[in-house]
C-alpha positions as CSV (number, residue, x, y, z in Angstrom):
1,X,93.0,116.5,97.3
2,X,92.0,118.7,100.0
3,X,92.9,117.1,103.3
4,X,91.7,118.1,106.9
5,X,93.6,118.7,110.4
6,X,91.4,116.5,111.6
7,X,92.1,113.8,109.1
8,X,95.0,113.6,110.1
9,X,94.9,113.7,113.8
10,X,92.1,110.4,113.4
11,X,95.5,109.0,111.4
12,X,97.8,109.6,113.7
13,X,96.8,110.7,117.1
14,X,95.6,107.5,119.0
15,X,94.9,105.6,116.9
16,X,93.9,102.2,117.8
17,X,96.2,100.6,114.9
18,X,99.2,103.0,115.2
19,X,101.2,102.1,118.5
20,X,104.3,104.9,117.8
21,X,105.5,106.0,121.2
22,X,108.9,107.9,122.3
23,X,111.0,105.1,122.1
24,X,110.3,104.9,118.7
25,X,112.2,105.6,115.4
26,X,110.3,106.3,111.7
27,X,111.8,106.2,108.9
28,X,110.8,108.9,106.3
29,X,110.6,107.4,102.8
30,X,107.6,108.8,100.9
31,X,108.5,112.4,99.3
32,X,106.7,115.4,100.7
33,X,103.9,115.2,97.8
34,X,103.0,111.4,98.7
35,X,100.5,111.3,101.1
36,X,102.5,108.4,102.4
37,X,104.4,111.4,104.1
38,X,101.8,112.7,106.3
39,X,101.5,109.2,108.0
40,X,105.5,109.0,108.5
41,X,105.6,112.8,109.2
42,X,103.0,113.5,111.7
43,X,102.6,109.6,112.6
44,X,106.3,110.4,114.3
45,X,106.1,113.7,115.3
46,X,102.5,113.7,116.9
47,X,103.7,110.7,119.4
48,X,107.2,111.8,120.6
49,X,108.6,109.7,117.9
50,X,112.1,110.4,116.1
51,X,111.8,110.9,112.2
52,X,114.5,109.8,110.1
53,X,114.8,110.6,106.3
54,X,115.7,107.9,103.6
55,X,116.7,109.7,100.6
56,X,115.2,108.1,96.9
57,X,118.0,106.4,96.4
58,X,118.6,104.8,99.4
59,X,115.3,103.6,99.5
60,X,115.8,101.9,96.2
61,X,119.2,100.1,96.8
62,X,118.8,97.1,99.6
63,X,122.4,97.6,100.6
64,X,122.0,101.0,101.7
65,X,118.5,100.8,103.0
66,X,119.6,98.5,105.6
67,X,122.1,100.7,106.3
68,X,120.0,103.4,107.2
69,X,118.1,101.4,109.0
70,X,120.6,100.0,111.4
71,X,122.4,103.6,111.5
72,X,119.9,105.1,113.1
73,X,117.4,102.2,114.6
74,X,114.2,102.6,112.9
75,X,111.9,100.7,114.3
76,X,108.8,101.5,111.8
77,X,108.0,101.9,108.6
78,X,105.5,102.0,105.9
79,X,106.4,101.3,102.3
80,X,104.5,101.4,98.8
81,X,103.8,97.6,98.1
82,X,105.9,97.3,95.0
83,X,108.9,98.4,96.9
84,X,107.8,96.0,99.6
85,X,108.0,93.0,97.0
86,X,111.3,94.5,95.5
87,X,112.9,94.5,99.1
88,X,111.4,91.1,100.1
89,X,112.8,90.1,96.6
90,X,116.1,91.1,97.4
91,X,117.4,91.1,100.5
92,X,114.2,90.5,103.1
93,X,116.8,90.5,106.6
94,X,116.9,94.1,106.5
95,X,113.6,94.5,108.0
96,X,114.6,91.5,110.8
97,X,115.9,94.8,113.2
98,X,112.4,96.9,113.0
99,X,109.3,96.7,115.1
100,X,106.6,97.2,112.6
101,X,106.5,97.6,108.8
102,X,103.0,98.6,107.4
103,X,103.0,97.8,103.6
104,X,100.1,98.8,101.1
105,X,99.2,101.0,98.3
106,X,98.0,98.0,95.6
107,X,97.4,94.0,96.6
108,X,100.2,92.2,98.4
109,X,101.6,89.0,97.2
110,X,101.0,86.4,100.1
111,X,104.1,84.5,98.9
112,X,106.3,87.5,99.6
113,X,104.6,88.2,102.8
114,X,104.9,84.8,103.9
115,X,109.2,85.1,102.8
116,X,109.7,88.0,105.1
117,X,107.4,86.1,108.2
118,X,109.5,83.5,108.2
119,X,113.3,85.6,108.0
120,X,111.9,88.2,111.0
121,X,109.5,86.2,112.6
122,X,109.0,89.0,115.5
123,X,108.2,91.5,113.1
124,X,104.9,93.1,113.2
125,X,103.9,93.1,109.2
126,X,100.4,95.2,108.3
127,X,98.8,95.7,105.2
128,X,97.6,99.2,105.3
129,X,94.6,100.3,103.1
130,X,93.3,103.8,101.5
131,X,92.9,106.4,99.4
132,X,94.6,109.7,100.1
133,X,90.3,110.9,99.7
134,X,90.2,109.0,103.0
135,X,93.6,110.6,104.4
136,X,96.2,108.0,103.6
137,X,95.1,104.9,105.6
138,X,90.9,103.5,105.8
139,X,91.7,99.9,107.3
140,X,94.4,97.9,108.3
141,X,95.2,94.1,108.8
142,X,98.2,92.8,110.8
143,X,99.5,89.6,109.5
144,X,99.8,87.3,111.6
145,X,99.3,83.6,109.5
146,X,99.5,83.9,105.7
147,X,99.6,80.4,103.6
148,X,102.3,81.0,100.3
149,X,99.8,80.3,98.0
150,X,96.7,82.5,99.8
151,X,94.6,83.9,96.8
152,X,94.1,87.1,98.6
153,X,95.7,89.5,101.2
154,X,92.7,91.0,103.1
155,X,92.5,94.6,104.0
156,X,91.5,94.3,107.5
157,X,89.2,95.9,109.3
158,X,88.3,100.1,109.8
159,X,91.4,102.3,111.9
160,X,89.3,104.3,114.4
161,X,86.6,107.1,113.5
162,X,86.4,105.4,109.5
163,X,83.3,104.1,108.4
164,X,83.5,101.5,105.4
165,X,80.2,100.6,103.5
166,X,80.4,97.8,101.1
167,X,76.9,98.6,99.3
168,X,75.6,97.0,95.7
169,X,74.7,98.7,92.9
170,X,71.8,100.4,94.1
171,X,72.9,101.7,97.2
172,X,72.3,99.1,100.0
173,X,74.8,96.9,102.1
174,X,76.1,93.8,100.4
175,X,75.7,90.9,102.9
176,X,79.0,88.5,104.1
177,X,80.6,87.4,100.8
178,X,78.9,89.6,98.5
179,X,81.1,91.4,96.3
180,X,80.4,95.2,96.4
181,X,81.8,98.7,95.7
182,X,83.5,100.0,99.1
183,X,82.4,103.4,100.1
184,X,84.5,105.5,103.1
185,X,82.7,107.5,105.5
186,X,84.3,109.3,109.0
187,X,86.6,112.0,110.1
188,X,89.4,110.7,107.7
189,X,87.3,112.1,104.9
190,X,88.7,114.9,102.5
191,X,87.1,118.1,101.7
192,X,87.4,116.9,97.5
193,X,89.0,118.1,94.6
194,X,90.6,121.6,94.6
195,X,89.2,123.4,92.2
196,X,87.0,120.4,90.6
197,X,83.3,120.3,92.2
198,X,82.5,118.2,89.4
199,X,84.5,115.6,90.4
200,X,84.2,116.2,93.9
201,X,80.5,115.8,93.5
202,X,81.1,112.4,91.6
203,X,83.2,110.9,94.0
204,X,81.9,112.3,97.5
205,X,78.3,111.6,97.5
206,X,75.4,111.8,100.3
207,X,75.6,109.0,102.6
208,X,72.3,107.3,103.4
209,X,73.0,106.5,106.8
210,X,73.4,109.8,108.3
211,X,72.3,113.3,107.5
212,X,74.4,116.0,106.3
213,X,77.1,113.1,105.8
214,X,79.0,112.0,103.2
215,X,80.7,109.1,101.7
216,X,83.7,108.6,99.1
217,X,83.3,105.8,96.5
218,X,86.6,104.3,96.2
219,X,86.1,102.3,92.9
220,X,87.5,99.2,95.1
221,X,85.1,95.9,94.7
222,X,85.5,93.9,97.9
223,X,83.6,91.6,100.4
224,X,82.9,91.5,104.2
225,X,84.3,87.5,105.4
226,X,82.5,86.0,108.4
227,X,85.0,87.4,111.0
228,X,84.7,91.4,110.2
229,X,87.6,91.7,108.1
230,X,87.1,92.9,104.4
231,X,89.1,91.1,101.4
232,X,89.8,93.4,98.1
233,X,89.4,92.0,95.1
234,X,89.7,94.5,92.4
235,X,88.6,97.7,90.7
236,X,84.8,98.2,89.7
237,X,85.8,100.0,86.6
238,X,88.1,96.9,85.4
């Protein structure tokens, strides 16, 4: 996937959702390949931040993980959501020391999420959403309330200079509540496929809301709720 500078300066450089500053320590988990990496990478470096690398398997052993953490005073963090469970799972006061932990990649377990609220309670906990087509991150939702048994973790609302469409089959919004296919628009937007115009024809299609634009069909099936925020609720081709 062909990514832009200006991708990732939208990701990263203020960005409404972001809040890094100097005093600030990331922790580097994602390999260089995830696109995970260009948030912790640039996310740090672009705002005076410290980076701090977690090796594989620190990341994967609690004991050690907190370590690192408390070694070196991370503050933020963003993990894939399955490592997120695992470490909620396991041992959830490691995160109690950070500022902020953004979590995301597939849907969150509210149970889990509730676990961790109530060990750190000061801890700002996000649920990050979006395709590396839409350069890592489209929307994000900080948690603030989340009932154990909440059917559904939303996916907030649109990180600054992202468009999201929710539109039906035949191209046109979907009102409040109605199911649709969510479509990404804005500066986040990739260039397509390397070497695939095919596919990159497929996927990034003309938007009908501005010329010369284009959108990217994510696949996602989810709904606008009455206060602006957007709830996933599964894939289209599923």
């Amino acid at each position: 996937v062909a990514i832009t500078h200006r991708g990732i300066v939208r990701l990263v450089c203020d960005a409404d959702y972001l809040g890094f500053g100097p005093s600030d320590v990331v922790a580097q988990v994602a390999n260089t390949s995830f696109d995970a990496a260009t948030w912790e990478i640039w996310g740090a470096l672009l705002n005076g931040s410290r980076l701090v690398g977690i090796r594989k398997d620190e990341a994967l052993t609690p004991d050690l993980l907190r370590a690192r953490l408390e070694e070196h005073g991370v503050t933020a963090m963003l993990l894939t959501t399955a490592l997120f469970h695992r470490c909620v799972d396991t041992a959830p006061a490691m995160f109690a020391s950070l500022r902020t932990l953004f979590f995301g990649g597939e849907a969150a377990d509210a149970r889990r999420v509730a676990a961790l609220r109530t060990v750190a309670p000061g801890l700002r906990l996000v649920n990050a959403y979006g395709p590396t087509e839409g350069t890592t991150i489209a929307s994000t939702y900080d948690v603030v309330d989340t009932a154990p048994d909440a059917a559904r973790m939303p996916i907030g609302r649109p990180i600054a200079d992202t468009r999201l469409h929710v539109l039906d089959p035949y191209g046109r919004e979907s009102g409040i509540g109605v199911p649709g296919e969510l479509y990404i628009g804005g500066a986040g937007l990739a260039r397509g496929y390397v070497g695939r115009p095919d596919l990159t024809a497929e996927r990034f299609v003309p938007s009908p809301f501005g010329v010369g634009e284009r959108l990217y069909r994510t696949g996602d099936v989810v709904r606008w709720r009455e206060d602006g925020v957007l709830e996933y609720l599964g894939r289209a081709d599923t």
